[in-house]
Chimera marker file (.cmm) of the C-alpha trace (Angstrom):
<marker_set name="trace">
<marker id="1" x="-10.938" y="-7.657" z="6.221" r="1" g="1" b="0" radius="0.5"/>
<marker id="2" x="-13.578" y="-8.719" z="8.318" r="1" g="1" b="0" radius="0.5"/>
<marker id="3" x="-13.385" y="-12.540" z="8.341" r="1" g="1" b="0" radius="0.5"/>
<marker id="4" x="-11.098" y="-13.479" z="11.259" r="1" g="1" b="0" radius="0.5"/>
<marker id="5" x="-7.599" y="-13.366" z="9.898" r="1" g="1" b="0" radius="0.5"/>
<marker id="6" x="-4.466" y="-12.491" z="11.374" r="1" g="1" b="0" radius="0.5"/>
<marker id="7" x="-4.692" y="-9.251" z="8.642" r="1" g="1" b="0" radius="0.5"/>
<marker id="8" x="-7.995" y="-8.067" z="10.659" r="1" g="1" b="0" radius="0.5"/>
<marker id="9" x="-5.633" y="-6.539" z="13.482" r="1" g="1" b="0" radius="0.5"/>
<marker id="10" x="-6.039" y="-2.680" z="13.380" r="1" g="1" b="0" radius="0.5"/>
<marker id="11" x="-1.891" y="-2.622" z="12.201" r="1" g="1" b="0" radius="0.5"/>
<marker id="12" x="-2.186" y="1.117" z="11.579" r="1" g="1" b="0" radius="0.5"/>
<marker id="13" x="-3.169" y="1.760" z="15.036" r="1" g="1" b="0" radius="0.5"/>
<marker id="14" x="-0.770" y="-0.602" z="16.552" r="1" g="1" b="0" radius="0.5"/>
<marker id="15" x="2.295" y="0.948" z="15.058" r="1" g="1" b="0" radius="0.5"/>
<marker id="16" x="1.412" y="4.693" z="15.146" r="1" g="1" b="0" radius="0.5"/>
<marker id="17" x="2.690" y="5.140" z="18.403" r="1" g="1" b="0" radius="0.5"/>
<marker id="18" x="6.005" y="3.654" z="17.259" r="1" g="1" b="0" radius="0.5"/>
<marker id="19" x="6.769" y="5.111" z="13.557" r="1" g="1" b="0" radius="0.5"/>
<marker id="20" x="7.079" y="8.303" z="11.732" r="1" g="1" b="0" radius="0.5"/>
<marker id="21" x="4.473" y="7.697" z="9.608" r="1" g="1" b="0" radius="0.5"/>
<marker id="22" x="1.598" y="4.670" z="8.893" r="1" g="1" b="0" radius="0.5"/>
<marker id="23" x="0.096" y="4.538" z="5.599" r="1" g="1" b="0" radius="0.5"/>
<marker id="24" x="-2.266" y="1.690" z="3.860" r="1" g="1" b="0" radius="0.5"/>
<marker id="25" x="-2.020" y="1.054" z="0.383" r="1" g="1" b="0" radius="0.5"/>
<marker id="26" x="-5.680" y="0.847" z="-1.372" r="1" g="1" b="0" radius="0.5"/>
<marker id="27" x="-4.665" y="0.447" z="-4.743" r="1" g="1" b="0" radius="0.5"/>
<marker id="28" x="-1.993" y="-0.823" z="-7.167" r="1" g="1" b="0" radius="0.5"/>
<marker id="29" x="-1.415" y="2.525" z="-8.897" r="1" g="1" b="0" radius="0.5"/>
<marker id="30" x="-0.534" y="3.740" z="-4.975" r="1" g="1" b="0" radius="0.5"/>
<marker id="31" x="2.175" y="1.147" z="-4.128" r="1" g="1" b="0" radius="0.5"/>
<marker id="32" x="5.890" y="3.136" z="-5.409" r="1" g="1" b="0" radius="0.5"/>
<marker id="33" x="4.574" y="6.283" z="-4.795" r="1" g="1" b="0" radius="0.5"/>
<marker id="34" x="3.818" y="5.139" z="-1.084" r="1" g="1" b="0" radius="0.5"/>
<marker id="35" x="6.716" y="3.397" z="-0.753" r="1" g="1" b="0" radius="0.5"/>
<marker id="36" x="9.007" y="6.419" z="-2.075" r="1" g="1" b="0" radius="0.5"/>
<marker id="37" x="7.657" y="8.424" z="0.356" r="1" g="1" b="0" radius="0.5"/>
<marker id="38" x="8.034" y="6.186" z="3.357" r="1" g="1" b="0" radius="0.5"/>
<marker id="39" x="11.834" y="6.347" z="2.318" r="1" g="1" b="0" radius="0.5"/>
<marker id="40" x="11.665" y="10.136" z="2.068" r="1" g="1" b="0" radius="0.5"/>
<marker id="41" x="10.441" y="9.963" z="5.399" r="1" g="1" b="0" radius="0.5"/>
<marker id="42" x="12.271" y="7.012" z="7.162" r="1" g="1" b="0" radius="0.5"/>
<marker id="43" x="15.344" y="9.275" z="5.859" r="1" g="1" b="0" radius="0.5"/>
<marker id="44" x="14.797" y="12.382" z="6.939" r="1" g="1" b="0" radius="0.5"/>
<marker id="45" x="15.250" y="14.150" z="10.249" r="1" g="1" b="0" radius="0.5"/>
<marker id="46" x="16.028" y="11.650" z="13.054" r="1" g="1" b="0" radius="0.5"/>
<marker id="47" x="15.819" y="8.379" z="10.397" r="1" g="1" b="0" radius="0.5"/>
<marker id="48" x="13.167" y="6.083" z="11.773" r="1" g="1" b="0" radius="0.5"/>
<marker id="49" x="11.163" y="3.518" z="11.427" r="1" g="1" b="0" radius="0.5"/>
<marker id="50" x="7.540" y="3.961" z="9.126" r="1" g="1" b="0" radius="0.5"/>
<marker id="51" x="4.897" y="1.406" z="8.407" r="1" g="1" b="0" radius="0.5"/>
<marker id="52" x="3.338" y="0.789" z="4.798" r="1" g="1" b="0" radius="0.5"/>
<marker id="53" x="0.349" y="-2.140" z="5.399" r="1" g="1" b="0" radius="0.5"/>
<marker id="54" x="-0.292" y="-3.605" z="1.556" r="1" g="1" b="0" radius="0.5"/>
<marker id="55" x="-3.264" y="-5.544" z="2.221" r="1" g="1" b="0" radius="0.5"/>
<marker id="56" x="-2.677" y="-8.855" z="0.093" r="1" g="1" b="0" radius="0.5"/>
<marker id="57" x="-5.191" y="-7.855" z="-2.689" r="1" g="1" b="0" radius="0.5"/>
<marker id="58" x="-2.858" y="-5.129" z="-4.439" r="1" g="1" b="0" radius="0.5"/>
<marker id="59" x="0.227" y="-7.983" z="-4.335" r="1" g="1" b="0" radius="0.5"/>
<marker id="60" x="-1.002" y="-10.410" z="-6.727" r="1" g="1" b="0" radius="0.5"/>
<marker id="61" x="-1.064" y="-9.693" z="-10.667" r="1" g="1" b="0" radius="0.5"/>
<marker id="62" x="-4.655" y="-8.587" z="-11.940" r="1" g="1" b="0" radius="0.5"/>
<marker id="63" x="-5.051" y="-11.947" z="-13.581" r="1" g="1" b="0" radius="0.5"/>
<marker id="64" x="-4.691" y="-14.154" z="-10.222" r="1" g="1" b="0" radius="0.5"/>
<marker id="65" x="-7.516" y="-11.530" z="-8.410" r="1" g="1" b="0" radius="0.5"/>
<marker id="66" x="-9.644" y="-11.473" z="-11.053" r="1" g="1" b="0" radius="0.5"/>
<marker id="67" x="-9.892" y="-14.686" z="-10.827" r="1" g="1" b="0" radius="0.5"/>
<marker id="68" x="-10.686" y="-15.423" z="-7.331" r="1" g="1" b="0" radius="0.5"/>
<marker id="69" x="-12.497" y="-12.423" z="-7.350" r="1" g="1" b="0" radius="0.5"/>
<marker id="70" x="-14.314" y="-11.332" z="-10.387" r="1" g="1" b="0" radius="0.5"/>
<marker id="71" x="-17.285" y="-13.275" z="-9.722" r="1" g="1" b="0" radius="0.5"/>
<marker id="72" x="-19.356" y="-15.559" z="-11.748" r="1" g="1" b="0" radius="0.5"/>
<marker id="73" x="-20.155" y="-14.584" z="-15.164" r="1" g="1" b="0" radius="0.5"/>
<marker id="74" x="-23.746" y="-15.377" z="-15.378" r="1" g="1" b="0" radius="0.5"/>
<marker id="75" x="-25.200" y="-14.000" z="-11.728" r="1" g="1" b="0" radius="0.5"/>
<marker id="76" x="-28.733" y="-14.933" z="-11.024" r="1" g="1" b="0" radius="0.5"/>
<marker id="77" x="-31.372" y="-13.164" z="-9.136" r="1" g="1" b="0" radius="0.5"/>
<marker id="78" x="-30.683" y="-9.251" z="-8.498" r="1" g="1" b="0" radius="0.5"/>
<marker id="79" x="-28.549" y="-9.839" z="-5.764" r="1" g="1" b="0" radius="0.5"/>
<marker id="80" x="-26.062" y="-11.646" z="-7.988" r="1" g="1" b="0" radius="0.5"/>
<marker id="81" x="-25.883" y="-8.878" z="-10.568" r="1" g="1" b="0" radius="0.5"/>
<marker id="82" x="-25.139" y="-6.542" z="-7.597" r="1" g="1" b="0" radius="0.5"/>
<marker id="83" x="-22.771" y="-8.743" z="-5.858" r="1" g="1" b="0" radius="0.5"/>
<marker id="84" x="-21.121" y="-9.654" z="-9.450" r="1" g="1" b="0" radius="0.5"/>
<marker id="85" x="-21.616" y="-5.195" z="-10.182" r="1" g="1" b="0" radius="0.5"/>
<marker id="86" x="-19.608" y="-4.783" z="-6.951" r="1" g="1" b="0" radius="0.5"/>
<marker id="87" x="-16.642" y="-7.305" z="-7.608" r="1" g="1" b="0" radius="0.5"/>
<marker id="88" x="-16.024" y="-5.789" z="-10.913" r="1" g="1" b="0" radius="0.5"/>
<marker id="89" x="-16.357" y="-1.972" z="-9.830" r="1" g="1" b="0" radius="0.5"/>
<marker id="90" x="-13.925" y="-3.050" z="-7.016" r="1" g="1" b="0" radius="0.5"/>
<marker id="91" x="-11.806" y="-5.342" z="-9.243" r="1" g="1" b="0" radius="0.5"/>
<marker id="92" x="-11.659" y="-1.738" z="-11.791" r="1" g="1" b="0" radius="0.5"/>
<marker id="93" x="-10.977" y="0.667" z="-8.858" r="1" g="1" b="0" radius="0.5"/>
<marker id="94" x="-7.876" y="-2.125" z="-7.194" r="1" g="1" b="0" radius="0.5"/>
<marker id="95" x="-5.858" y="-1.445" z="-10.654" r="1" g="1" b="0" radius="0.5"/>
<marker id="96" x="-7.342" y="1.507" z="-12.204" r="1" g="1" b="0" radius="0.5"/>
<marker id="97" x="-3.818" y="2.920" z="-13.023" r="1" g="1" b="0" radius="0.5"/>
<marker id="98" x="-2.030" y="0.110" z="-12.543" r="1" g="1" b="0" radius="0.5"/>
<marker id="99" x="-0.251" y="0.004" z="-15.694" r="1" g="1" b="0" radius="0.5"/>
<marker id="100" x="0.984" y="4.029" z="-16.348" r="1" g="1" b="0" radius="0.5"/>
<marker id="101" x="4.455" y="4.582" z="-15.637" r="1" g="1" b="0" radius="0.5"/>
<marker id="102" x="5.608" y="5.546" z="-12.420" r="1" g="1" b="0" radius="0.5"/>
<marker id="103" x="8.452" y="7.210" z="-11.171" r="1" g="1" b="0" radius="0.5"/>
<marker id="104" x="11.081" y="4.447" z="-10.578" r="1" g="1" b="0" radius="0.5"/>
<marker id="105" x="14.374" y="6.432" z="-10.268" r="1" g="1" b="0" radius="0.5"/>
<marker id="106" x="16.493" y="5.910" z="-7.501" r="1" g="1" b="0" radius="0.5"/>
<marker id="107" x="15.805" y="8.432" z="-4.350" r="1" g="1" b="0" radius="0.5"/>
<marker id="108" x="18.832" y="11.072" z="-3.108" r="1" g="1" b="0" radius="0.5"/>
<marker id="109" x="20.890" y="9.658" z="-0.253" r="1" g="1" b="0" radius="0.5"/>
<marker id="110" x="21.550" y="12.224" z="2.579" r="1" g="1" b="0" radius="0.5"/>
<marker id="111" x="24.083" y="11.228" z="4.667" r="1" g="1" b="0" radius="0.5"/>
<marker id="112" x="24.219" y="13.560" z="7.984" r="1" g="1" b="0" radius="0.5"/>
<marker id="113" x="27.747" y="14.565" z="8.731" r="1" g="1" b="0" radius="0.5"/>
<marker id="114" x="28.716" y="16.150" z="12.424" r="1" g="1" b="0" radius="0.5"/>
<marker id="115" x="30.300" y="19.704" z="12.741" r="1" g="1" b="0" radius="0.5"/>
<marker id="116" x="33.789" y="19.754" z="13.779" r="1" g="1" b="0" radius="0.5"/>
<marker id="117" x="32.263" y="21.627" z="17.182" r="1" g="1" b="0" radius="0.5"/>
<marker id="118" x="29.814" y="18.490" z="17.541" r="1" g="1" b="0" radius="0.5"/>
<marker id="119" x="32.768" y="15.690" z="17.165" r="1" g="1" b="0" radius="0.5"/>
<marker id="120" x="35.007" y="18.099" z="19.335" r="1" g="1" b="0" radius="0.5"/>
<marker id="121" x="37.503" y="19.063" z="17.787" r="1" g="1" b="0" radius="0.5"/>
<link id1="1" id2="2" r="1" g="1" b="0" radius="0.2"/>
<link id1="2" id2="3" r="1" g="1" b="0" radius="0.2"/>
<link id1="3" id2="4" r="1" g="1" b="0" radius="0.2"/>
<link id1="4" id2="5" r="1" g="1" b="0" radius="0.2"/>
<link id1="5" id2="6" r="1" g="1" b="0" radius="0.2"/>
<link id1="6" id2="7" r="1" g="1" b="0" radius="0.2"/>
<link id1="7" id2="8" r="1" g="1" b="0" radius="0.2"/>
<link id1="8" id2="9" r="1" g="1" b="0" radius="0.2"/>
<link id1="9" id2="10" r="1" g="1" b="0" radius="0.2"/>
<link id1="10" id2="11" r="1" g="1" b="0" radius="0.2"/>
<link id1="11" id2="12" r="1" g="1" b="0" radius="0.2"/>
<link id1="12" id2="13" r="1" g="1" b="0" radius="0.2"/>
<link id1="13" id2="14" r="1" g="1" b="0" radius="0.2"/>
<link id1="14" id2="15" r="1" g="1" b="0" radius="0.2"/>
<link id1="15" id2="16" r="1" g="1" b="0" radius="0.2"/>
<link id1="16" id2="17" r="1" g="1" b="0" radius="0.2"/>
<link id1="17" id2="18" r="1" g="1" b="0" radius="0.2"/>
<link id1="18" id2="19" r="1" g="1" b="0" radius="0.2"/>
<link id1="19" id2="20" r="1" g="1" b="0" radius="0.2"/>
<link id1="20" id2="21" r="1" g="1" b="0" radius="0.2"/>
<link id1="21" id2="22" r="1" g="1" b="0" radius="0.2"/>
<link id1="22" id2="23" r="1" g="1" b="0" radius="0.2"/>
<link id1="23" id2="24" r="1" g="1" b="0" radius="0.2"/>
<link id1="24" id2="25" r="1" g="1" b="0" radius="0.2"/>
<link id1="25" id2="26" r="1" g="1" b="0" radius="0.2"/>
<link id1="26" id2="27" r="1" g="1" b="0" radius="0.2"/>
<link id1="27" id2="28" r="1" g="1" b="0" radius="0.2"/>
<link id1="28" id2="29" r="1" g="1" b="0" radius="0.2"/>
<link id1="29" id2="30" r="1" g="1" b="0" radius="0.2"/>
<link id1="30" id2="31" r="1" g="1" b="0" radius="0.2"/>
<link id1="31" id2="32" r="1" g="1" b="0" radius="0.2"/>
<link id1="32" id2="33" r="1" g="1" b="0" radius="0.2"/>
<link id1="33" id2="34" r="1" g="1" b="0" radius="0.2"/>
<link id1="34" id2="35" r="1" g="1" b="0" radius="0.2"/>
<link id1="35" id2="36" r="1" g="1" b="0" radius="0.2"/>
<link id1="36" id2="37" r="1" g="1" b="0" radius="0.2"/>
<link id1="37" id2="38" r="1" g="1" b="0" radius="0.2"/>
<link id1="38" id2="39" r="1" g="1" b="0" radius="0.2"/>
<link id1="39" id2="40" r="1" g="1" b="0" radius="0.2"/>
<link id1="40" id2="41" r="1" g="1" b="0" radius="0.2"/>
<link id1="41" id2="42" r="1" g="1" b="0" radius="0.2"/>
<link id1="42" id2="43" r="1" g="1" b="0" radius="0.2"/>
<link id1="43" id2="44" r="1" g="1" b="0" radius="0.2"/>
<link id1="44" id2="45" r="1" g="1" b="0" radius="0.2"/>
<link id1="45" id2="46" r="1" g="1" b="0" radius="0.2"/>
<link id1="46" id2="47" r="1" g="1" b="0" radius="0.2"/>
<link id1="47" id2="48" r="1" g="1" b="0" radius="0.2"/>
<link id1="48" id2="49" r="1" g="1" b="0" radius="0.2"/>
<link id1="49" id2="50" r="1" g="1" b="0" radius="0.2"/>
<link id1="50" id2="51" r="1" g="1" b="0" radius="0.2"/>
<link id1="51" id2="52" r="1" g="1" b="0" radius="0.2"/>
<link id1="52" id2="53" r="1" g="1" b="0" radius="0.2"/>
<link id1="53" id2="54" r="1" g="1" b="0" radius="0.2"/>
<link id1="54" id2="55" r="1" g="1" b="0" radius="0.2"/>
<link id1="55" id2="56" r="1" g="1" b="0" radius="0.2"/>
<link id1="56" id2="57" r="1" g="1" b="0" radius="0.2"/>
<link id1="57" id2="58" r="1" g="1" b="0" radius="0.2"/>
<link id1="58" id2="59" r="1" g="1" b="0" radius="0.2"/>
<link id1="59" id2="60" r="1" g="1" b="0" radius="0.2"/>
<link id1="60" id2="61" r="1" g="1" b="0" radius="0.2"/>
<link id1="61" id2="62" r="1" g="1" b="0" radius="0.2"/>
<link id1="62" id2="63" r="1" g="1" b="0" radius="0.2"/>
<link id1="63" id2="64" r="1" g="1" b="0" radius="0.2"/>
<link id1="64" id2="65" r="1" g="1" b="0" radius="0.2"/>
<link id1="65" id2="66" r="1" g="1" b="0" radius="0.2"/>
<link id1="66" id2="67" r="1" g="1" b="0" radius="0.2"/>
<link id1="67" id2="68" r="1" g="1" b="0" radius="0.2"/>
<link id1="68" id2="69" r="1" g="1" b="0" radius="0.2"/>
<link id1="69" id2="70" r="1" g="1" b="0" radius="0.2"/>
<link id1="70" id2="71" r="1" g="1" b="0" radius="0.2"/>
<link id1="71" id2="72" r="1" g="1" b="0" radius="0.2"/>
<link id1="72" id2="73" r="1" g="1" b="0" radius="0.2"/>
<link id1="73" id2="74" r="1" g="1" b="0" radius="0.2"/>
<link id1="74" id2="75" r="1" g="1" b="0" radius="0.2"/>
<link id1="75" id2="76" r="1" g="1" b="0" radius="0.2"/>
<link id1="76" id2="77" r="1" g="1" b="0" radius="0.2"/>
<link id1="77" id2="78" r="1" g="1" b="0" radius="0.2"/>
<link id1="78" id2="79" r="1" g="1" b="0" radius="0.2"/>
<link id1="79" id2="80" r="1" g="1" b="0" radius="0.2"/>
<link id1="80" id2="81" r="1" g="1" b="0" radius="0.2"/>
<link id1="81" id2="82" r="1" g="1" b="0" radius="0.2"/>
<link id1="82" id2="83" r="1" g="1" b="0" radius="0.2"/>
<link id1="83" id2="84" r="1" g="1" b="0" radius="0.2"/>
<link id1="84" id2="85" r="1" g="1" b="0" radius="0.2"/>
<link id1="85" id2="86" r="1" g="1" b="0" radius="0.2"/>
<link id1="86" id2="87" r="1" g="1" b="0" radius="0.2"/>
<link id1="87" id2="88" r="1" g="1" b="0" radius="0.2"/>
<link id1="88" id2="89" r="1" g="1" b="0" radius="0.2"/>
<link id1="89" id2="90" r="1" g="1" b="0" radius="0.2"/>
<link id1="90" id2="91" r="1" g="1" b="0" radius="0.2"/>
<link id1="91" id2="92" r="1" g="1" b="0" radius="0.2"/>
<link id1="92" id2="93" r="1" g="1" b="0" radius="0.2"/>
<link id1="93" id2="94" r="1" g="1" b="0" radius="0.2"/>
<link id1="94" id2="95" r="1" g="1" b="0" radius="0.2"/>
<link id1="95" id2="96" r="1" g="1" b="0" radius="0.2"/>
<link id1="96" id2="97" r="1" g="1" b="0" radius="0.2"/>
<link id1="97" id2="98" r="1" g="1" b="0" radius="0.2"/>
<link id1="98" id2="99" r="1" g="1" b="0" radius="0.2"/>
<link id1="99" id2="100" r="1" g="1" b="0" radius="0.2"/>
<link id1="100" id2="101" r="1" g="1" b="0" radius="0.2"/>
<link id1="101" id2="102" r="1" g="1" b="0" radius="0.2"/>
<link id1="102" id2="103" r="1" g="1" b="0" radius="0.2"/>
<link id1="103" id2="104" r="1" g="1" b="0" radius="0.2"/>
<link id1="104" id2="105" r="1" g="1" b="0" radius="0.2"/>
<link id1="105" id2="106" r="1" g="1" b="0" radius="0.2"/>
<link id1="106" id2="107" r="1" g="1" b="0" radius="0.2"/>
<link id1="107" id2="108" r="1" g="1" b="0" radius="0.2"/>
<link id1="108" id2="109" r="1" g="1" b="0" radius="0.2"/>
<link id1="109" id2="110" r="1" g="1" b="0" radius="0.2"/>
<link id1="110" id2="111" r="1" g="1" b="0" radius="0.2"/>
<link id1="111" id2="112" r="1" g="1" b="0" radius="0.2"/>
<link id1="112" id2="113" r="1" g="1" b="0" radius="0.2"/>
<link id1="113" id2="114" r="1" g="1" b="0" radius="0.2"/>
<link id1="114" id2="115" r="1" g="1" b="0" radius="0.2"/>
<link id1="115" id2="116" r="1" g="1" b="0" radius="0.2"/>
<link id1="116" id2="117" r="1" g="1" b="0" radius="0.2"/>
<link id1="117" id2="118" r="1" g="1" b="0" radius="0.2"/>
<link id1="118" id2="119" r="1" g="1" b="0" radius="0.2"/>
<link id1="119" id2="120" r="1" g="1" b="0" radius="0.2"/>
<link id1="120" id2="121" r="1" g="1" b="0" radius="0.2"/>
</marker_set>
């Protein structure tokens, strides 16, 4: 965020108006368990429409971000060592829980019948 790209667009905002719910994934360990519950929610009442933004960072594997992220190994200066602290807090916090097993089975189906009085009958 912050650099000019077509991701900058406040995408939460823009679709509020026109979904059930909006939610932004932050972190790898919060992908199925966001996307379970914008089923849950697409499904139930009125079915709708909902929004899950996964910024591009929790998409690739840990090995592709770390490198293009992690930083260079030997910072310089203190401002290196902070910038290279940061990346790898960040680069921790992205996939801390990555890896523990999630809940994967498949969700109930609910599918609304009408009442004989609502088809007429």
């Amino acid at each position: 965020q912050g650099r000019g790209a077509l991701q900058d667009i406040d995408q939460l905002s823009l679709f509020k108006t026109l979904c059930k719910t909006c939610v932004s994934v932050r972190t790898v360990r919060d992908i199925v368990p966001a996307l379970r519950n914008a089923i849950v929610t697409a499904q139930s009442g009125t079915p709708g429409p909902v929004f899950v933004e996964l910024p591009i960072d929790v998409l690739y594997p840990f090995h592709v971000v770390e490198k293009e992220i992690g930083g260079s190994k030997s910072a310089r200066g203190l401002r290196g060592k902070v910038v290279q602290w940061y990346l790898q807090n960040y680069l921790r916090n992205l996939f801390a829980g990555a890896w523990e097993p999630r809940d994967v089975s498949p969700l109930p189906v609910k599918v609304p019948l009408a009442t004989e009085e609502e088809v007429g009958f």
